[in-house]
Structure formats: C-alpha cells, structure tokens
C-alpha positions as CSV (number, residue, x, y, z in Angstrom):
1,X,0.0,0.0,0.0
2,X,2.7,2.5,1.1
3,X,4.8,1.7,-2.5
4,X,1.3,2.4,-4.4
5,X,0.8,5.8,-2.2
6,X,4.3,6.7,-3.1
7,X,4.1,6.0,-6.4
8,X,0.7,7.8,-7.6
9,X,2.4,10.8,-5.2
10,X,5.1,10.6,-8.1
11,X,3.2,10.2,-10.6
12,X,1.5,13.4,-9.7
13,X,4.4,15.3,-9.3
14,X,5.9,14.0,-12.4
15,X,2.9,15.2,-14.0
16,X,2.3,18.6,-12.7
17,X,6.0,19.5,-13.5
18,X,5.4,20.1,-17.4
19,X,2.1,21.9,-16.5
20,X,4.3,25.3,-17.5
21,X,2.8,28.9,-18.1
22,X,0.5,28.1,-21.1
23,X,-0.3,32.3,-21.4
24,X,-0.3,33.1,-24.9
25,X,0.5,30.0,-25.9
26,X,-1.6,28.5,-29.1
27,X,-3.7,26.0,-27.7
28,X,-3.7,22.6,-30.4
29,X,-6.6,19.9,-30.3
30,X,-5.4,16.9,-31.6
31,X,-8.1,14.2,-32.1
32,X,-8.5,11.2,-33.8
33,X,-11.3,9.5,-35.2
34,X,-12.5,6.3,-36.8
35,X,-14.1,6.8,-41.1
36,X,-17.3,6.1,-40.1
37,X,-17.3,9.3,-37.6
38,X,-16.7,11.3,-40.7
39,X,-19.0,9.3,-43.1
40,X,-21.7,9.9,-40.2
41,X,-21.7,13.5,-40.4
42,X,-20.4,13.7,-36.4
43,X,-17.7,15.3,-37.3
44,X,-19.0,18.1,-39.1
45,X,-21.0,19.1,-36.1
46,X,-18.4,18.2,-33.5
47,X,-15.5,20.1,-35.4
48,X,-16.6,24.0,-35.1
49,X,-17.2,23.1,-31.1
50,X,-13.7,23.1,-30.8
C-alpha cells in the first residue's frame, strides 16, 4: 500500500511539473477519429465546437 501511495504521489508530481505557463501559448486539439465518424456527419457538427 505505502509503494502504491508513493508511487501515484510521483506520478502526480511527475505530471504537474510540465504543467508550464500556457499564457499566450496557441492552444492545439489533436483528435482522432474512426471513417465512419466522418462518413456519419459527427464530425461536421463536433468540429466548429472546438
């Protein structure tokens, strides 16, 4: 239990390290999607959302 404590602990810090000063920074969406997203029309609608 104490080695799973310690290790989420690092996990977190690990991670909140690269959290850096995103001001004026472009933000990028990435996303991936299957064909049949796009052949459904979903896409169209869920793109300008973003």
């Amino acid at each position: 239990m104490k080695r799973f404590l310690l290790l989420v602990l690092g996990a977190f810090v690990f991670s909140t390290s690269y959290m850096g000063d995103t001001e004026g920074a472009e933000k990028l969406l990435k996303m991936s999607t299957t064909t049949s997203t796009e052949n459904s029309g979903l896409l169209d609608i869920l793109l300008p959302e973003f």
